[in-house]
N, CA, C and O atoms as CSV, one atom per row, in Angstrom:
chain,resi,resn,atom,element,x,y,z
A,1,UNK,N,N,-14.180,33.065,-8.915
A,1,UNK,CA,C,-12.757,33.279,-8.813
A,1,UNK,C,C,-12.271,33.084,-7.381
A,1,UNK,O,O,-11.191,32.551,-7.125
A,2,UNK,N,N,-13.266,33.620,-6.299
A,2,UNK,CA,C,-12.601,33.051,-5.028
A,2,UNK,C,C,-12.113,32.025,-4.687
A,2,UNK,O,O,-11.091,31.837,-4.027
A,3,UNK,N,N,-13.185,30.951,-5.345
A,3,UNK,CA,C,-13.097,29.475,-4.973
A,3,UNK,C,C,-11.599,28.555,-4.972
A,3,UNK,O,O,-11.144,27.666,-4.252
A,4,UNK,N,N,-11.050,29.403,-6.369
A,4,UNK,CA,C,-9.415,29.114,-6.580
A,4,UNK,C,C,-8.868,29.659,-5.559
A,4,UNK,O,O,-7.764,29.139,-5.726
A,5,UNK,N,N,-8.732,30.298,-4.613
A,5,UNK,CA,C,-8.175,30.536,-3.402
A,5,UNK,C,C,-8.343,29.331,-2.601
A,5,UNK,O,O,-7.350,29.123,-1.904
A,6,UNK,N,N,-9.235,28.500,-2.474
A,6,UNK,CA,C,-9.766,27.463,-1.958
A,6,UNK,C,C,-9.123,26.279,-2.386
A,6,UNK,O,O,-8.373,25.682,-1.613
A,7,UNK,N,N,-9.353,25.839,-3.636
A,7,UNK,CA,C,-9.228,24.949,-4.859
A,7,UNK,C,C,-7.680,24.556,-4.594
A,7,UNK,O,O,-7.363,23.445,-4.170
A,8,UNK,N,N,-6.742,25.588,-4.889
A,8,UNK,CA,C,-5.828,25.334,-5.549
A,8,UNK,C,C,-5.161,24.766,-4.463
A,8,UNK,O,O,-4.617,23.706,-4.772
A,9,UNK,N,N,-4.953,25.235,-2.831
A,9,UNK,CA,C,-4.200,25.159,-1.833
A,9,UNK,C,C,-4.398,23.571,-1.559
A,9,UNK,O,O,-3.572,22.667,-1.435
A,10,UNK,N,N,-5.865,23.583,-1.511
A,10,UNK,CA,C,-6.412,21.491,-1.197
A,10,UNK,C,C,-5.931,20.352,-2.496
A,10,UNK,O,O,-5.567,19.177,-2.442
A,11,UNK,N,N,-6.055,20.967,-3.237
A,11,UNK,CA,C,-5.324,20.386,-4.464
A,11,UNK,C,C,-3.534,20.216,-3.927
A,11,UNK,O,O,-2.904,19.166,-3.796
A,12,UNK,N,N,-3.211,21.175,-3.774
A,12,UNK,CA,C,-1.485,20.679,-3.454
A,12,UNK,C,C,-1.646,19.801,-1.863
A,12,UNK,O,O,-0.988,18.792,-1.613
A,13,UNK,N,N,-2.406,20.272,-1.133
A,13,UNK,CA,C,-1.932,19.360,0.199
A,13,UNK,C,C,-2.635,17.869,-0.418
A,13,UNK,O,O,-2.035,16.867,-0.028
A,14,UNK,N,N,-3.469,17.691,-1.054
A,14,UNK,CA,C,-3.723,16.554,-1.745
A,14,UNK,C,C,-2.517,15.610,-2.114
A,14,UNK,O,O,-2.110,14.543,-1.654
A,15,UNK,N,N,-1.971,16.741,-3.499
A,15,UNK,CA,C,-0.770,15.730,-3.695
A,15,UNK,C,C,0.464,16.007,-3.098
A,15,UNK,O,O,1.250,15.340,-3.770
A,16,UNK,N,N,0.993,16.493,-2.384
A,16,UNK,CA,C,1.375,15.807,-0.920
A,16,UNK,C,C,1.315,15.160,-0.338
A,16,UNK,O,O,2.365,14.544,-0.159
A,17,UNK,N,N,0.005,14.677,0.528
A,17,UNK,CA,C,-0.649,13.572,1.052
A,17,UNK,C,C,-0.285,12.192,0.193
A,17,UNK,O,O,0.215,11.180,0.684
A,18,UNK,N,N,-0.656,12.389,-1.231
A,18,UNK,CA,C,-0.640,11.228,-2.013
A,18,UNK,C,C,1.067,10.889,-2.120
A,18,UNK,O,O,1.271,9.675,-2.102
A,19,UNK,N,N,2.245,11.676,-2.221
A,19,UNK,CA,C,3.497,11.678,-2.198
A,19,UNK,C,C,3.595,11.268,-1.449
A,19,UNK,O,O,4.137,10.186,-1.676
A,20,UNK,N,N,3.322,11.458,-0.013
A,20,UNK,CA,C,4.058,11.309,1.329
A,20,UNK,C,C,3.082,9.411,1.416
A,20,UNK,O,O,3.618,8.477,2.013
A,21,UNK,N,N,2.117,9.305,0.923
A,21,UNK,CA,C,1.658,8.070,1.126
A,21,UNK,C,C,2.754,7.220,0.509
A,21,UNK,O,O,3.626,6.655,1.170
A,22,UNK,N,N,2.630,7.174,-0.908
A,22,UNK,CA,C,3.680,6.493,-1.415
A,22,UNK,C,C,4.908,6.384,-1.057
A,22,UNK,O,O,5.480,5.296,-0.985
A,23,UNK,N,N,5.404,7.411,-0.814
A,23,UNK,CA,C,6.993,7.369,-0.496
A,23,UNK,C,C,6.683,6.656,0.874
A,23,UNK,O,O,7.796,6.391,1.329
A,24,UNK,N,N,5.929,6.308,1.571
A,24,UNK,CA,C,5.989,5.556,2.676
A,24,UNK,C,C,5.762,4.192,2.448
A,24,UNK,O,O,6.265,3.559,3.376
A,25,UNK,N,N,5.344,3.616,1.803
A,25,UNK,CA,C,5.275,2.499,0.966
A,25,UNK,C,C,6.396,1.990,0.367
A,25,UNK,O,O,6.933,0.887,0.459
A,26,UNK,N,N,6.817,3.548,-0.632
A,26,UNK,CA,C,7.671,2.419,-0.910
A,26,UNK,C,C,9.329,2.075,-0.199
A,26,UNK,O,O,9.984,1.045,-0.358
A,27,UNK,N,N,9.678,3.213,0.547
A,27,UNK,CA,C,10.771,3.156,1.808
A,27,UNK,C,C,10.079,2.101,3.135
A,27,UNK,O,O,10.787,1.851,4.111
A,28,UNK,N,N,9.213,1.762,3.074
A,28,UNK,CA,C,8.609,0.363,3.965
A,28,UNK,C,C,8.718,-0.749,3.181
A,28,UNK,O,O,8.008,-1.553,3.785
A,29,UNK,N,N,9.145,-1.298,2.239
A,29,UNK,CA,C,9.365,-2.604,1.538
A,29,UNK,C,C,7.737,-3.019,0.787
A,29,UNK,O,O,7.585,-4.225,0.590
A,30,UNK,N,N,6.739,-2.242,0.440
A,30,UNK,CA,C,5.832,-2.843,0.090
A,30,UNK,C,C,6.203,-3.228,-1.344
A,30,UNK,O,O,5.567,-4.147,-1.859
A,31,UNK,N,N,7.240,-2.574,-2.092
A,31,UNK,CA,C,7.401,-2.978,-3.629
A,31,UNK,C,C,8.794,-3.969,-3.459
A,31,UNK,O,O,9.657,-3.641,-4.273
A,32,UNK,N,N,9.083,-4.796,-2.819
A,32,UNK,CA,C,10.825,-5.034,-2.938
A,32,UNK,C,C,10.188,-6.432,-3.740
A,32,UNK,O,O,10.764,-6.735,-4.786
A,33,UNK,N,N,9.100,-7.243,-3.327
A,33,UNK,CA,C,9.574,-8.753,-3.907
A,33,UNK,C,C,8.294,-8.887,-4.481
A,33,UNK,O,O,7.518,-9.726,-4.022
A,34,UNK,N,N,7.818,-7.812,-5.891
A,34,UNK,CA,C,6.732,-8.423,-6.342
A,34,UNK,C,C,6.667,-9.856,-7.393
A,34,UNK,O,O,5.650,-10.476,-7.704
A,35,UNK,N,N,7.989,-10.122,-7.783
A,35,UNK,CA,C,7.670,-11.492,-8.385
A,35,UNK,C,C,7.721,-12.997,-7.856
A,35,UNK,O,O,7.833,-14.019,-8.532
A,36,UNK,N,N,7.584,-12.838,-6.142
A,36,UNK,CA,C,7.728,-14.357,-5.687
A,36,UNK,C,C,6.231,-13.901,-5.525
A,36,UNK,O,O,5.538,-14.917,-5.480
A,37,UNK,N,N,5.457,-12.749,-5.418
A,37,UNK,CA,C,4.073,-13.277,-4.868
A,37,UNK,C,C,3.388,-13.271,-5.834
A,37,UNK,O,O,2.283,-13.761,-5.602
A,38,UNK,N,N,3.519,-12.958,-6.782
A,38,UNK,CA,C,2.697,-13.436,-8.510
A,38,UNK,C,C,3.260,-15.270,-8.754
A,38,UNK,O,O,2.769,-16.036,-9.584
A,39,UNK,N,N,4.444,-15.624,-7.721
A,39,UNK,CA,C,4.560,-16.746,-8.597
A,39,UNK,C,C,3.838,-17.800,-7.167
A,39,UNK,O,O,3.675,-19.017,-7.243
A,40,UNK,N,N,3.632,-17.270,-6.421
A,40,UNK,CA,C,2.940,-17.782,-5.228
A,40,UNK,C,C,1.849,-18.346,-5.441
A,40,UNK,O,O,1.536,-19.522,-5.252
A,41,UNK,N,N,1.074,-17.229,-5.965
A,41,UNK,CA,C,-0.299,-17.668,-6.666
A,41,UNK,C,C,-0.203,-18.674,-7.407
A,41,UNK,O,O,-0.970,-19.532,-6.969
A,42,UNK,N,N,0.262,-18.981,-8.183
A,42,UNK,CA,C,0.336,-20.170,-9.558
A,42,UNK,C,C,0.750,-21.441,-9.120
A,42,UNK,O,O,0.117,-22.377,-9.608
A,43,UNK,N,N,1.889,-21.796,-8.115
A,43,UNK,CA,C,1.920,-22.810,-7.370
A,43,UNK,C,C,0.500,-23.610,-6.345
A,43,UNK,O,O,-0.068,-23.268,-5.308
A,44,UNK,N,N,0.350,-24.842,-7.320
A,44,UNK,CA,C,-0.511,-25.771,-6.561
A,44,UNK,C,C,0.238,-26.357,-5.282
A,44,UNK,O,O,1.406,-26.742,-5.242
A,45,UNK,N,N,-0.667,-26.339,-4.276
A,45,UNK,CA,C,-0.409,-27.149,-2.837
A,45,UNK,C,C,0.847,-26.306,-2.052
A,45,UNK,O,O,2.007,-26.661,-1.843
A,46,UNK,N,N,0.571,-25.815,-1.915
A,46,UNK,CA,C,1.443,-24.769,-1.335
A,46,UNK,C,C,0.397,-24.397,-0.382
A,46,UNK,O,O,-0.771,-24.260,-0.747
A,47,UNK,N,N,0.893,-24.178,1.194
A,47,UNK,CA,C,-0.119,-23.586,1.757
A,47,UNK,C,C,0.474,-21.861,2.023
A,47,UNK,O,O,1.511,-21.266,1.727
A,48,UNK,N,N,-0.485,-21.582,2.556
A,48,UNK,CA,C,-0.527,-20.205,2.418
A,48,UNK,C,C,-0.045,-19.558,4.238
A,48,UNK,O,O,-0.478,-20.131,5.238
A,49,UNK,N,N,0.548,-18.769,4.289
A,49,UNK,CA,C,1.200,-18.772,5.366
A,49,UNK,C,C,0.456,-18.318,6.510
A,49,UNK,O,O,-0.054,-17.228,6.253
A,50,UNK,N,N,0.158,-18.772,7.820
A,50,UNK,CA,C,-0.307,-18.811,9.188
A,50,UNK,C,C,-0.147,-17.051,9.563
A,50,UNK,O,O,0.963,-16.528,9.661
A,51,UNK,N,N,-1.194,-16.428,9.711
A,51,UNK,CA,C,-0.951,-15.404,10.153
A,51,UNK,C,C,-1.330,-15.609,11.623
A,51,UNK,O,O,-2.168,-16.370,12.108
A,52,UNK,N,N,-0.254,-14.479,12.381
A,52,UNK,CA,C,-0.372,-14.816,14.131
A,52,UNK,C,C,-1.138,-13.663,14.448
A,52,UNK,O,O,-0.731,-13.052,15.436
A,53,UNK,N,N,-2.105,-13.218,13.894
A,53,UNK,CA,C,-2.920,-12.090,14.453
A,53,UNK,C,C,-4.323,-12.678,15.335
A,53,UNK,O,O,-5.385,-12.091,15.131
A,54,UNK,N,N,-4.302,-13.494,16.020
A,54,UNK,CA,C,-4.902,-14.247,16.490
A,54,UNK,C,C,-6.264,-14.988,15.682
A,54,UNK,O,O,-7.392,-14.941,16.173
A,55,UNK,N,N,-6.084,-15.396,14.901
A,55,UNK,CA,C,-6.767,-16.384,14.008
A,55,UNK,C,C,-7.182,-18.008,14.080
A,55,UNK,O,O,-7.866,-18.708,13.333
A,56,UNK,N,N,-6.486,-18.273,15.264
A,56,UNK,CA,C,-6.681,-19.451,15.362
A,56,UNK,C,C,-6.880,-20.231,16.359
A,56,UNK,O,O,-6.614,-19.565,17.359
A,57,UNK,N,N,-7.302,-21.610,16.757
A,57,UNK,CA,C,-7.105,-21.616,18.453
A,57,UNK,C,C,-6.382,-20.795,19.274
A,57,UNK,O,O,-5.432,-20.054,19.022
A,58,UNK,N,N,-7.118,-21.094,20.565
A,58,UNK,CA,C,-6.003,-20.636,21.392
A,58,UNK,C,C,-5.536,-21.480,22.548
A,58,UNK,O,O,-4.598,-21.101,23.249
């Protein structure tokens, strides 16, 4: 029975954590344009866009 003293408190900061993840996600734009990048995929010859995280010559 102690352990629920334990249990229950990590359980809510849990889902908290998991709330506060999402809601940061999705108030950051990660959900705004999921159907151009499903249709991204399916397009032949299309290149795929240059990321500038230093990937490439220099």
């Amino acid at each position: 029975m102690d352990i629920l003293y334990l249990l229950i408190p990590l359980s809510a900061l849990l889902v908290l954590g998991i709330m506060g993840a999402f809601a940061w996600a999705l108030f950051g734009g990660q959900f705004d344009d999921l159907q151009r990048a499903g249709e991204d995929i399916l397009q032949e010859g299309v290149e795929a866009p240059v990321s500038s995280h230093g990937a490439g010559p220099a």
